[in-house]
C-alpha positions as YAML, in Angstrom:
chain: A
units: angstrom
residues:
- id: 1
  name: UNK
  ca: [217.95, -40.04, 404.24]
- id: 2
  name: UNK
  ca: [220.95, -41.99, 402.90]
- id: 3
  name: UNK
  ca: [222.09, -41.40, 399.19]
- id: 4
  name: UNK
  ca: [221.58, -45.65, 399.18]
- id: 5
  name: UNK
  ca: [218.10, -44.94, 400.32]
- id: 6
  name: UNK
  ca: [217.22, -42.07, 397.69]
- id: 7
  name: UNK
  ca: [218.65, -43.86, 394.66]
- id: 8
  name: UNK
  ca: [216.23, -46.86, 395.19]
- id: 9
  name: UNK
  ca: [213.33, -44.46, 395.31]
- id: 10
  name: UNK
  ca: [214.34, -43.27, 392.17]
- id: 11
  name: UNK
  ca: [215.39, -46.53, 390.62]
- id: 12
  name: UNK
  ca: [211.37, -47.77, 391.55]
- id: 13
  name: UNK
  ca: [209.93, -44.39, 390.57]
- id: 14
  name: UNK
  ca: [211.23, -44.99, 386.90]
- id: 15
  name: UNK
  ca: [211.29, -48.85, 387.25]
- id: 16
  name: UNK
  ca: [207.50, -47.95, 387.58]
- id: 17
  name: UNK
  ca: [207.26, -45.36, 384.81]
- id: 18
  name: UNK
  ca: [209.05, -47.49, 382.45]
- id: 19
  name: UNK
  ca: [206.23, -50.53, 383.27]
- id: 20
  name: UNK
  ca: [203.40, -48.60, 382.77]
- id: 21
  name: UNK
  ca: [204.88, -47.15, 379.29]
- id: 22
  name: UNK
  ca: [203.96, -50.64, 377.47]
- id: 23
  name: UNK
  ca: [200.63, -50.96, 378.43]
- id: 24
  name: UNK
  ca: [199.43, -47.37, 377.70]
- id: 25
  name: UNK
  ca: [199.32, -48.06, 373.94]
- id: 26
  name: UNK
  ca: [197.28, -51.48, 374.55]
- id: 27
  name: UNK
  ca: [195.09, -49.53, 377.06]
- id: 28
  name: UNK
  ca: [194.53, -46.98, 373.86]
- id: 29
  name: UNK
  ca: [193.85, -49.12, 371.26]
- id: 30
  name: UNK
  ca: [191.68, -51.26, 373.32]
- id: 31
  name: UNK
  ca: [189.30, -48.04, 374.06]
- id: 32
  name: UNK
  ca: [189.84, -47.22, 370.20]
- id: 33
  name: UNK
  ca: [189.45, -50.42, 368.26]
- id: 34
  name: UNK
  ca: [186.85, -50.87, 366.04]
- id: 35
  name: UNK
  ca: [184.39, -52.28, 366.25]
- id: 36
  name: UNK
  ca: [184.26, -53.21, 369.85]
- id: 37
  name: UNK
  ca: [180.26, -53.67, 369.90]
- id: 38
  name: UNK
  ca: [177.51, -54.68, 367.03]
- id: 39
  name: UNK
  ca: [177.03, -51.77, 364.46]
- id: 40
  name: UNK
  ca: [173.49, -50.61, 362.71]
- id: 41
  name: UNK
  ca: [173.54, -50.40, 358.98]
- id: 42
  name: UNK
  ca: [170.01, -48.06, 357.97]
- id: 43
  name: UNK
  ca: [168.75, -48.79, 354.80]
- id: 44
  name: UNK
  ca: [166.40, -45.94, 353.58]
- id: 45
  name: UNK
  ca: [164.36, -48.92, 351.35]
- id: 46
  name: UNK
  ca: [162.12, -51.61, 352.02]
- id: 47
  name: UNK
  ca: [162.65, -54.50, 353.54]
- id: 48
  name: UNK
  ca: [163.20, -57.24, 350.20]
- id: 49
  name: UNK
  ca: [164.37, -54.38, 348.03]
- id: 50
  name: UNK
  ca: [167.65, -54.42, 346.19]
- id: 51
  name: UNK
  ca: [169.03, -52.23, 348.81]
- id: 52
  name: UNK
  ca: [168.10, -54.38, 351.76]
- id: 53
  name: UNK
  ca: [169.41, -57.78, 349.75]
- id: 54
  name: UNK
  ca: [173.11, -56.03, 349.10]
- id: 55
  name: UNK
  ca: [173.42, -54.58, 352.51]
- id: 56
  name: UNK
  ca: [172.54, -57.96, 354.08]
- id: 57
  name: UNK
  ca: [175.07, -59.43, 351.71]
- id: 58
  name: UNK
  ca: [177.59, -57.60, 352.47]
- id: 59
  name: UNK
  ca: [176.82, -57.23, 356.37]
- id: 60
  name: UNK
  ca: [177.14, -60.98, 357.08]
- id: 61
  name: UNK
  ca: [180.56, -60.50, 355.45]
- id: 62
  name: UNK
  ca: [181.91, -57.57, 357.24]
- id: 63
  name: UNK
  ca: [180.61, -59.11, 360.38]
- id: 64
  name: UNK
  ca: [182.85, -62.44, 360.06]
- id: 65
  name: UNK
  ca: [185.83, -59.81, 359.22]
- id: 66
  name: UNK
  ca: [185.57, -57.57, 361.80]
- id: 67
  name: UNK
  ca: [183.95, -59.76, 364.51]
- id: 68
  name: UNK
  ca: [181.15, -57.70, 365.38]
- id: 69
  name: UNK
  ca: [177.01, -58.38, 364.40]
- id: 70
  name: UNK
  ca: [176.48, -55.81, 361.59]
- id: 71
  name: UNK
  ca: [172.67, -54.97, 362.15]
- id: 72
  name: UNK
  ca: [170.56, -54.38, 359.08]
- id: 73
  name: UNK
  ca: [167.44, -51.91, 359.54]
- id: 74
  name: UNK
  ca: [165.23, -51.15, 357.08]
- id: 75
  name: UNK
  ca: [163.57, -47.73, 357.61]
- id: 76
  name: UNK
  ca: [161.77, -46.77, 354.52]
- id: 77
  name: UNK
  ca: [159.88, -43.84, 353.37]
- id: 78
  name: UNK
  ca: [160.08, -40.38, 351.91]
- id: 79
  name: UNK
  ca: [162.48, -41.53, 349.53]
- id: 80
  name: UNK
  ca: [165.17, -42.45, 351.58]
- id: 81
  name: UNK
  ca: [165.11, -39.32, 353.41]
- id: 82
  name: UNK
  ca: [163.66, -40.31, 356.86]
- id: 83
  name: UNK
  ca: [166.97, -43.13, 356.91]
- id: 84
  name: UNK
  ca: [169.08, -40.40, 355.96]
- id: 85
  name: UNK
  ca: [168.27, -38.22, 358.37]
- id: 86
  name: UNK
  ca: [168.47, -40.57, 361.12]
- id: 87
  name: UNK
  ca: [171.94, -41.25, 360.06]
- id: 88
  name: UNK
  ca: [173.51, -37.73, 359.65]
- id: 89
  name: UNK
  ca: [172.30, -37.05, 363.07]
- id: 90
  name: UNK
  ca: [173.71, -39.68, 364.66]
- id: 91
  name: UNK
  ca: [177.02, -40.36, 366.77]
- id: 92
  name: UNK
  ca: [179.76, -40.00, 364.38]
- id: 93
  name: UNK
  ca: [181.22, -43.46, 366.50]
- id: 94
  name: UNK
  ca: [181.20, -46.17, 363.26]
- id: 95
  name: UNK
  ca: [178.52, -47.66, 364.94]
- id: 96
  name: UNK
  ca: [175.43, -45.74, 363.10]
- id: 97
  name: UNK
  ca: [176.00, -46.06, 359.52]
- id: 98
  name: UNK
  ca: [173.94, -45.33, 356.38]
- id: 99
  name: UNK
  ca: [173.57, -47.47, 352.95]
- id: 100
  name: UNK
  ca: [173.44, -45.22, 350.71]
- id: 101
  name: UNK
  ca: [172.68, -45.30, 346.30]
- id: 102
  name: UNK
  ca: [171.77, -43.17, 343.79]
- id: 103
  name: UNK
  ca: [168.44, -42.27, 345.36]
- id: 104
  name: UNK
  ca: [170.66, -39.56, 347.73]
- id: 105
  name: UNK
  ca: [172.20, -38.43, 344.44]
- id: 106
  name: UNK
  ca: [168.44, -37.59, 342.96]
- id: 107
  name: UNK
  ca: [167.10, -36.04, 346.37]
- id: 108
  name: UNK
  ca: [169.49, -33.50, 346.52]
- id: 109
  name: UNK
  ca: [168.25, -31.81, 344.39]
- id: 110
  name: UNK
  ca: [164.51, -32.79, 344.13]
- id: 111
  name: UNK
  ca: [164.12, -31.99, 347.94]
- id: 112
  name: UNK
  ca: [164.50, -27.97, 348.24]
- id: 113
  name: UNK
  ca: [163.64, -28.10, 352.11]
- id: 114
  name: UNK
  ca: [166.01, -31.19, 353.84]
- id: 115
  name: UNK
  ca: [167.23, -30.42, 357.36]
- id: 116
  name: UNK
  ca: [170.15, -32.24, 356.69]
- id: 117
  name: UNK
  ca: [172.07, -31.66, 353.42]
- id: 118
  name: UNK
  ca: [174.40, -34.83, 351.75]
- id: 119
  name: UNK
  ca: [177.25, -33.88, 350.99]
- id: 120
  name: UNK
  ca: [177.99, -32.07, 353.52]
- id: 121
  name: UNK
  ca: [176.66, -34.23, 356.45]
- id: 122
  name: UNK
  ca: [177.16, -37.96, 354.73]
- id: 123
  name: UNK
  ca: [180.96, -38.79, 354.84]
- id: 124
  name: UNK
  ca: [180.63, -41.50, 352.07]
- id: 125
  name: UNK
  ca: [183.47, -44.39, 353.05]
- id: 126
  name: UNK
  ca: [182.94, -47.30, 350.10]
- id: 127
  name: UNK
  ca: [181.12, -48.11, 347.43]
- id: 128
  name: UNK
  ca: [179.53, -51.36, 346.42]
- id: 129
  name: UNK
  ca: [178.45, -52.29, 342.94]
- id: 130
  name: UNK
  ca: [177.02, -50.43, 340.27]
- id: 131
  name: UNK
  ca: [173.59, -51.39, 339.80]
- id: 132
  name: UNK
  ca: [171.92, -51.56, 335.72]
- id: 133
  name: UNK
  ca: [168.06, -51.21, 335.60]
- id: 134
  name: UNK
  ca: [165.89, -52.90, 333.05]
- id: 135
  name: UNK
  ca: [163.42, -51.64, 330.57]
- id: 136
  name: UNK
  ca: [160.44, -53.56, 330.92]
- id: 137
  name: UNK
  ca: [157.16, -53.86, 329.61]
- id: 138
  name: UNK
  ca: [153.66, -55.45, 330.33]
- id: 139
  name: UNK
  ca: [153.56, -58.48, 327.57]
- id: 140
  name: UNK
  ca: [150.65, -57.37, 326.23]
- id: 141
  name: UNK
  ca: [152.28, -54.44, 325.65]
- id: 142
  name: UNK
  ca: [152.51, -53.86, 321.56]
- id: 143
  name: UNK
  ca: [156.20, -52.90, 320.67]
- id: 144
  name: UNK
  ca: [158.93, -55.19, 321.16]
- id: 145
  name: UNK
  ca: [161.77, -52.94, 320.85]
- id: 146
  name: UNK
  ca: [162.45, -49.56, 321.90]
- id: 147
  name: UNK
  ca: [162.42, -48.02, 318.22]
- id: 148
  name: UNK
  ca: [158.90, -49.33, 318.64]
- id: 149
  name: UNK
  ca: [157.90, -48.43, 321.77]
- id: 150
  name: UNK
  ca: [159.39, -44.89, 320.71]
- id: 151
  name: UNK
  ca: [156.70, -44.55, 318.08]
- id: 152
  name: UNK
  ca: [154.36, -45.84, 320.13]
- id: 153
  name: UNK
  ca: [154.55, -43.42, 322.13]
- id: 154
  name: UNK
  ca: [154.89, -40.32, 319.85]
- id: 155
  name: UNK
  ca: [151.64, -41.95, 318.30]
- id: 156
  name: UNK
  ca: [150.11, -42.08, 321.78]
- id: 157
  name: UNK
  ca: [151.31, -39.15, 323.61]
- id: 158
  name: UNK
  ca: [150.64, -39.33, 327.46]
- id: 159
  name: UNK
  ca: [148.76, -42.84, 327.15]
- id: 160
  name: UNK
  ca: [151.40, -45.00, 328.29]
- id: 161
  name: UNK
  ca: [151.29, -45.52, 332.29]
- id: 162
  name: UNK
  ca: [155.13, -45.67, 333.77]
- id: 163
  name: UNK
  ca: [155.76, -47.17, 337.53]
- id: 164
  name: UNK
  ca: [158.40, -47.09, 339.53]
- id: 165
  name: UNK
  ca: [159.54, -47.99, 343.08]
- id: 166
  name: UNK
  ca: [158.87, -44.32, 344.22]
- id: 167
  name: UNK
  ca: [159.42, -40.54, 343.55]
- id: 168
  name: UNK
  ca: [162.37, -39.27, 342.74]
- id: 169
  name: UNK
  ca: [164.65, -43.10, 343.11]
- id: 170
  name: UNK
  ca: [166.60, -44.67, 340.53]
- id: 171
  name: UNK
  ca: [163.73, -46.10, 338.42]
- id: 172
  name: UNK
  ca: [161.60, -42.93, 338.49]
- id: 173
  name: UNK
  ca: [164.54, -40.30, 337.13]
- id: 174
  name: UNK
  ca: [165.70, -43.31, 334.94]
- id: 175
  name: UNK
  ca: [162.43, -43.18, 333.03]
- id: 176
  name: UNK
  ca: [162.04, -39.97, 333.30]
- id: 177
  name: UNK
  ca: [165.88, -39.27, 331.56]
- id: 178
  name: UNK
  ca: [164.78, -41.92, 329.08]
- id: 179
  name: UNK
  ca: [161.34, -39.73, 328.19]
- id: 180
  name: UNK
  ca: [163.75, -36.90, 327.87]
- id: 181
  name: UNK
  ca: [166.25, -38.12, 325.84]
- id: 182
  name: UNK
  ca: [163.64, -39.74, 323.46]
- id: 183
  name: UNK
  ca: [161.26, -37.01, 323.32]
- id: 184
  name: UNK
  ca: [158.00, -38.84, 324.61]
- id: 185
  name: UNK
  ca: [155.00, -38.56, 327.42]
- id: 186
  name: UNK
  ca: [154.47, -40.78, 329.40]
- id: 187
  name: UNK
  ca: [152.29, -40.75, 332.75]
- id: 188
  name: UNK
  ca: [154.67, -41.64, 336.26]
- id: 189
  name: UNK
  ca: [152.49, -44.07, 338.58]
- id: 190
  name: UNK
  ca: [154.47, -44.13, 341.56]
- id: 191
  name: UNK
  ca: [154.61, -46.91, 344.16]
- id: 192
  name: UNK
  ca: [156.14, -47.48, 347.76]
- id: 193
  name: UNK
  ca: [158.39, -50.27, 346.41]
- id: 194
  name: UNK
  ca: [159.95, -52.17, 343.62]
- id: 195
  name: UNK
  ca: [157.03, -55.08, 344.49]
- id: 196
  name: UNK
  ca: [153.70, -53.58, 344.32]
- id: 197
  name: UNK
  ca: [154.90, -51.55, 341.07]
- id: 198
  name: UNK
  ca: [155.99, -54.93, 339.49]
- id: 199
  name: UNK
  ca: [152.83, -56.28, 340.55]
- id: 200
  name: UNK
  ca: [151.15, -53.89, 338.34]
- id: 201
  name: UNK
  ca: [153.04, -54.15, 335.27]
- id: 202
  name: UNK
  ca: [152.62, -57.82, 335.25]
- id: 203
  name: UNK
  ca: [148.99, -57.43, 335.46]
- id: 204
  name: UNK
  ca: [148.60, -54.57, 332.78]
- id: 205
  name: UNK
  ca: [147.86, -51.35, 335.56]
- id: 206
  name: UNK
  ca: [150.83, -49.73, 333.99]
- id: 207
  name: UNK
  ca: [152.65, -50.92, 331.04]
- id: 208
  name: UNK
  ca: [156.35, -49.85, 331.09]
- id: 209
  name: UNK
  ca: [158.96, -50.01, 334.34]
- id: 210
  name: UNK
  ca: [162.46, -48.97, 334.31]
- id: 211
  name: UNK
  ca: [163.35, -51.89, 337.42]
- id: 212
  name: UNK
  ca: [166.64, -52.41, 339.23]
- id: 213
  name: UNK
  ca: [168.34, -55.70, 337.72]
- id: 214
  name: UNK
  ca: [167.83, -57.52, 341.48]
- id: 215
  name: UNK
  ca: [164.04, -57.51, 340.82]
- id: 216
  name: UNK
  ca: [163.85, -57.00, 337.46]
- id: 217
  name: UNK
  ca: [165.83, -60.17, 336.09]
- id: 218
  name: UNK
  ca: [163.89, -62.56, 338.05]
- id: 219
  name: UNK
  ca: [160.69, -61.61, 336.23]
- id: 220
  name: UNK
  ca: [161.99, -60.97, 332.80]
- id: 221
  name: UNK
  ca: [163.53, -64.50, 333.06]
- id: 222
  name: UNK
  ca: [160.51, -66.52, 334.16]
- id: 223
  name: UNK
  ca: [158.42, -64.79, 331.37]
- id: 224
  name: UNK
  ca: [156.33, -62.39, 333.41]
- id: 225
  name: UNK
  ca: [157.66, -59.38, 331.69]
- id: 226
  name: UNK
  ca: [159.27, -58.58, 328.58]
- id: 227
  name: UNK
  ca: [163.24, -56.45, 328.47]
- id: 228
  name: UNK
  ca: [163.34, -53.94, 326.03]
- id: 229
  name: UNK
  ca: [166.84, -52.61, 326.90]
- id: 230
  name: UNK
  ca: [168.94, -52.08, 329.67]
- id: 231
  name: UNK
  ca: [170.71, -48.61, 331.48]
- id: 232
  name: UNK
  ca: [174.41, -49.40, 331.15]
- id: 233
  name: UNK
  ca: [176.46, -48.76, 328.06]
- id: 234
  name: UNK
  ca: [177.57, -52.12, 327.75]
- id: 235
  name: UNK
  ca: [174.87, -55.94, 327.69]
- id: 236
  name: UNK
  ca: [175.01, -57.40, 330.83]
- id: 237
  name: UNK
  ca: [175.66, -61.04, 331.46]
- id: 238
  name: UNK
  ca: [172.73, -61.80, 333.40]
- id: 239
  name: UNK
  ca: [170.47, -60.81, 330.27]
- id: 240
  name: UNK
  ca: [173.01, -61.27, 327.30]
- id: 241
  name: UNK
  ca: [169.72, -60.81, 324.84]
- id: 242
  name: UNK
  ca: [168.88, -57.54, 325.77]
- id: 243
  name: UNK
  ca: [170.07, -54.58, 324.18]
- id: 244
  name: UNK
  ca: [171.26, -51.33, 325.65]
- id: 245
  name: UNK
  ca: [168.88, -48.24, 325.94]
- id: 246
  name: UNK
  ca: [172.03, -46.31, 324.18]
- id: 247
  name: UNK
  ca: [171.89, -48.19, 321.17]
- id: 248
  name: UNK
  ca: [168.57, -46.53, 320.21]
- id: 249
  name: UNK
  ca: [168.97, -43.16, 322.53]
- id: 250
  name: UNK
  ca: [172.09, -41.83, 321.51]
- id: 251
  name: UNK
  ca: [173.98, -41.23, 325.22]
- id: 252
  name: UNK
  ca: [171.88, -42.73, 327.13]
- id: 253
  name: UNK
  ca: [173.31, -44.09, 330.67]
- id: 254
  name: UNK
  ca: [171.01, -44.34, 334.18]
- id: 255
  name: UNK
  ca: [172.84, -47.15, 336.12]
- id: 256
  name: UNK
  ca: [172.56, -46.64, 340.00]
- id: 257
  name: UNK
  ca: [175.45, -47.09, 342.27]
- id: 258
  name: UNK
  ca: [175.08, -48.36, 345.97]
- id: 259
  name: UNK
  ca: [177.42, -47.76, 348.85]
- id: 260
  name: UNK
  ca: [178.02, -47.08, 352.55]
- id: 261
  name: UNK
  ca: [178.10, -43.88, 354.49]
- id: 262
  name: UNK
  ca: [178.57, -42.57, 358.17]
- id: 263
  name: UNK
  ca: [178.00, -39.66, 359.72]
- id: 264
  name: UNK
  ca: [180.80, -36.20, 359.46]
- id: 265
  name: UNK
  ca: [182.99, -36.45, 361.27]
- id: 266
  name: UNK
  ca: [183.47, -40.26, 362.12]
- id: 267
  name: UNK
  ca: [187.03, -40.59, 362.87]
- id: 268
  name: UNK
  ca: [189.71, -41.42, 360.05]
- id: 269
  name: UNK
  ca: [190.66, -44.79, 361.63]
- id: 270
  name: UNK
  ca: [186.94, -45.94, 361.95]
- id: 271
  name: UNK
  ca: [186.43, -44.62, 358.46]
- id: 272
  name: UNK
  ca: [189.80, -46.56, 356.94]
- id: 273
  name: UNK
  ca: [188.73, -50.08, 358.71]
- id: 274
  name: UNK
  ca: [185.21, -49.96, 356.92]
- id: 275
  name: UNK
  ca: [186.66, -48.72, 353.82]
- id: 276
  name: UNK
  ca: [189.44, -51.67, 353.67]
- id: 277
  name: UNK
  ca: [186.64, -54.24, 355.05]
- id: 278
  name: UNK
  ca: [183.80, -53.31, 352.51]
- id: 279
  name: UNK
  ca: [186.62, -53.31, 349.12]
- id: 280
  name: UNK
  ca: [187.63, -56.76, 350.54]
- id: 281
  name: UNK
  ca: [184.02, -57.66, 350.46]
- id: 282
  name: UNK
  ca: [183.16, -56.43, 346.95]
- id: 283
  name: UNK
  ca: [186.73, -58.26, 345.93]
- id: 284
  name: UNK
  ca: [185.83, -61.38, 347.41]
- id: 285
  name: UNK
  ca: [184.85, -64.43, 344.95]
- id: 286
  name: UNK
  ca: [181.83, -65.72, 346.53]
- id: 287
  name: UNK
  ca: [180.23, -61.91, 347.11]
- id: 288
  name: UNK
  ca: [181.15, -60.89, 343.38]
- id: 289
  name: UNK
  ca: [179.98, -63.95, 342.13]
- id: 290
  name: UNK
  ca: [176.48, -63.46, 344.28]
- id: 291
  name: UNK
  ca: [176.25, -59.54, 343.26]
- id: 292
  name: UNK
  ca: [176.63, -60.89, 339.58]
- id: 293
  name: UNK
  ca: [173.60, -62.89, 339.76]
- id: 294
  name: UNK
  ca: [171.61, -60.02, 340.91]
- id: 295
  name: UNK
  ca: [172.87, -58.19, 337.77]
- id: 296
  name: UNK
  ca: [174.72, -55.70, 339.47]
- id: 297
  name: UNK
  ca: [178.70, -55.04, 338.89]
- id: 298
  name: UNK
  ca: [180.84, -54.66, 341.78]
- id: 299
  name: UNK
  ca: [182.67, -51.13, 341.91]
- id: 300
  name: UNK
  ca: [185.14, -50.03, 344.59]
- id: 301
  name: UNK
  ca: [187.67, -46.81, 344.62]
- id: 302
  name: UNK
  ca: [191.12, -46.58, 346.46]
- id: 303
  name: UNK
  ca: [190.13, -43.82, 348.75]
- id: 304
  name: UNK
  ca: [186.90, -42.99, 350.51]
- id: 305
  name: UNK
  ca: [187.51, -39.31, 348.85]
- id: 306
  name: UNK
  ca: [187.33, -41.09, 345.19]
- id: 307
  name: UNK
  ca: [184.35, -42.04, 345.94]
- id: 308
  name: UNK
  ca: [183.31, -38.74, 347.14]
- id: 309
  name: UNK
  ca: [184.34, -37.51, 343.84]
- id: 310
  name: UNK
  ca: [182.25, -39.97, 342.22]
- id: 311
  name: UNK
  ca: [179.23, -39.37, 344.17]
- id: 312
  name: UNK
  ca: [179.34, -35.39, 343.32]
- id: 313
  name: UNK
  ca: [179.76, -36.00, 339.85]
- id: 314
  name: UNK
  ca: [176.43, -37.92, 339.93]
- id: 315
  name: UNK
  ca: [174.59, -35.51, 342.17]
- id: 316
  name: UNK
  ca: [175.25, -32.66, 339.46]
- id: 317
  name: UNK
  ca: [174.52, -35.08, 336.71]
- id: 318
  name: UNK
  ca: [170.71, -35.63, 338.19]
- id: 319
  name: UNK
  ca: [170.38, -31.94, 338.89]
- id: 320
  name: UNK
  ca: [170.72, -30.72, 335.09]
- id: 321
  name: UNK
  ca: [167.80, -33.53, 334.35]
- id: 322
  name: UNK
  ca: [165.57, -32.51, 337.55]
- id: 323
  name: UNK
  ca: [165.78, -28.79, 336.54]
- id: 324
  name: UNK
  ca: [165.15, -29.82, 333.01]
- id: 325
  name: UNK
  ca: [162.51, -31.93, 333.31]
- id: 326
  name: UNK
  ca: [161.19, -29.62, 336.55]
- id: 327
  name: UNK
  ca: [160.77, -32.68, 338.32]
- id: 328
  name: UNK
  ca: [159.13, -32.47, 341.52]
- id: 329
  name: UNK
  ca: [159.13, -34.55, 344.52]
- id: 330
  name: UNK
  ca: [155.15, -34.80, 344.25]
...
């Protein structure tokens, strides 16, 4: 073979090689990019819950960002757990993930026997808003503040009938902190849901509810129920009236946080695109503005592992009260 020959073998060998080097990072990132199909957002509450309104608000956003249907499903029962589950045993692809609040922080603890645990199978990735409950009672109910409801109750020991979406969420170790704190009885009347528990109060079954703002506002503001106080340190905006529980129980705090979560081991690129997606959801106008009106307060951290952080700081916080109070999950 003639050196003439041999050199244009070689020139088309690496005239070849050099072609095929540009496409081999678009060939990558189109069998990486995320997402590249619709995505399933569990929701360990009921359909209509607080829960279930957020993730819906900020699924329609995420899916005009990243151009892919984010599905809501609703798969309630055993406090969250069942949803939770499902989640930490699924594909750790982006495309399974879990919404998850202060109810996870409660059950690990409260649940001695999970087959998955939370921290260590949950990779959290963004938080949402921070979520203030209200204080509520029946309006036939005799105090109108909390110093009075606080005698009240020291005057009526174990009389007083307490609901709450569930045991072991938000509203159940809220009320039960604030019976702590204040040094009262009071009987818990769990329901499966914010709803039926509401229901109740309204009609005098049970007389006192420590309610998420997204179902408790409504009612408070059309007269159906009657604030007392509120969890956060500070008013809130949506009930400027209302005092909070801390003003009358020194140190008293019981807000509950909401966020999203995939499975261990999702892969850091997946986990940065949700992360940057979700904080521009929770910064944009229109979804602060709509969060606001359901009396929650948008909260976001720089890093998925700030959030982390802030999600085993609450998880030790509930455990001092559960093995305080010896709480049980029923």
């Amino acid at each position: 073979m003639s050196n003439t020959k041999v050199a244009r073998r070689r020139f088309l060998k690496l005239a070849g090689a050099a072609a095929a080097f540009p496409a081999a990072p678009s060939i990558l990132r189109a069998q990486g990019a995320y997402p590249a199909r619709p995505v399933h957002w569990i929701v360990g509450q009921a359909a209509g819950s607080s829960s279930d309104i957020t993730a819906r608000l900020i699924g329609q956003f995420l899916s005009e960002r990243l151009g892919q249907q984010f599905i809501i499903e609703t798969r309630p029962g055993a406090g969250g757990n069942i949803a939770t589950e499902f989640v930490a045993r699924a594909p750790a692809d982006g495309y399974t993930l879990l919404l998850i609040n202060g109810q996870n922080a409660i059950n690990a603890t409260l649940y001695e026997k999970l087959s998955f645990d939370f921290i260590r199978d949950l990779l959290p990735i963004a938080s949402i808003d921070l979520v203030a409950m209200v204080m509520e009672v029946n309006l036939a109910f005799p105090a109108k503040t909390i110093p009075e409801f606080i005698a009240y109750a020291k005057a009526n020991p174990g009389k007083i009938n307490m609901g709450s979406g569930g045991i072991g969420g938000p509203q159940h170790a809220a009320g039960e902190l604030f019976k702590y704190m204040a040094g009262i009885d009071m009987v818990h009347v769990p329901y499966r849901g914010s709803t039926p528990a509401i229901t109740d109060l309204i009609g005098g079954q049970v007389q006192v509810m420590f309610d998420v703002t997204p179902t408790a506002v409504p009612q408070v503001k059309a007269g159906r129920t009657r604030a007392l106080g509120v969890s956060t340190v500070d008013r809130l905006a949506v009930l400027p009236d209302v005092p909070p529980i801390g003003d009358f129980v020194k140190g008293y705090e019981a807000s509950a946080w909401v966020g999203v979560a995939a499975p261990k081991d999702t892969r850091p690129d997946v986990v940065a695109v949700l992360h940057k997606a979700v904080n521009e959801a929770v910064g944009n106008e229109k979804v602060r503005q709509r969060l606001a009106d359901l009396g929650a307060t948008p909260m976001s951290f720089p890093s998925p592992a700030d959030f982390a952080r802030y999600i085993r700081d609450d998880v030790a916080k509930w455990a001092k009260l559960i093995k305080a109070t010896g709480m049980k999950p029923g």
